[in-house]
C-alpha positions, 0 to 999 in steps of 0.5 A: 902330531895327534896323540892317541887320546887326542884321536879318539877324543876327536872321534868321540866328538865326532861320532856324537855329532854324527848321531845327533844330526845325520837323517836317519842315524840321529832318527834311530839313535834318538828312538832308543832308550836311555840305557840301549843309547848308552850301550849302543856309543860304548860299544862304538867308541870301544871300536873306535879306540880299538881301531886305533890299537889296530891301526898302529900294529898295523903300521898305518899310524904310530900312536899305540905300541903293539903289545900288552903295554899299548893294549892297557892304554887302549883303555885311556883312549877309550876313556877320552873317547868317552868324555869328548862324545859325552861332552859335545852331546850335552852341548850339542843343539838337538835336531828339531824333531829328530834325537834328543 
């Protein structure tokens, strides 16, 4: 069974992938500053975690608690979502011509 770090982890991951080689996302990704590019995967991965938040109060998976306890480890989720996207960016082989 996944944990909920582990989930988010994997979507960092995947998400980073998908930015960096998906036509058209990696052409708008790519042509961003240093700073809008930042912002702009905080704000998808804070999604991403918060989906997870929202999916186990919702009953559809059993990784969060849905209370002020689960809400707190949002923030754990959303620091491993963080270090797995950062992660398998820097690694990553850019698309020859699109986001570097």
């Amino acid at each position: 069974m996944l944990t909920a770090e582990q989930l988010a982890a994997i979507a960092g991951a995947i998400l980073s992938l998908v930015l960096s080689y998906v036509p058209g996302l990696s052409d708008w990704y790519g042509g961003l500053d240093a700073t809008k590019k930042r912002l702009a995967m905080a704000a998808l991965l804070f999604v991403s975690a918060a989906g997870v938040l929202g999916l186990s109060c919702a009953d559809v998976l059993d990784l969060v608690e849905c209370t002020t306890f689960g809400a707190v480890e949002l923030v754990k989720i959303f620091i491993a979502a963080l270090m797995a996207n950062q992660a398998i960016y820097l690694i990553s082989p850019k698309r020859a011509g699109g986001a570097s």
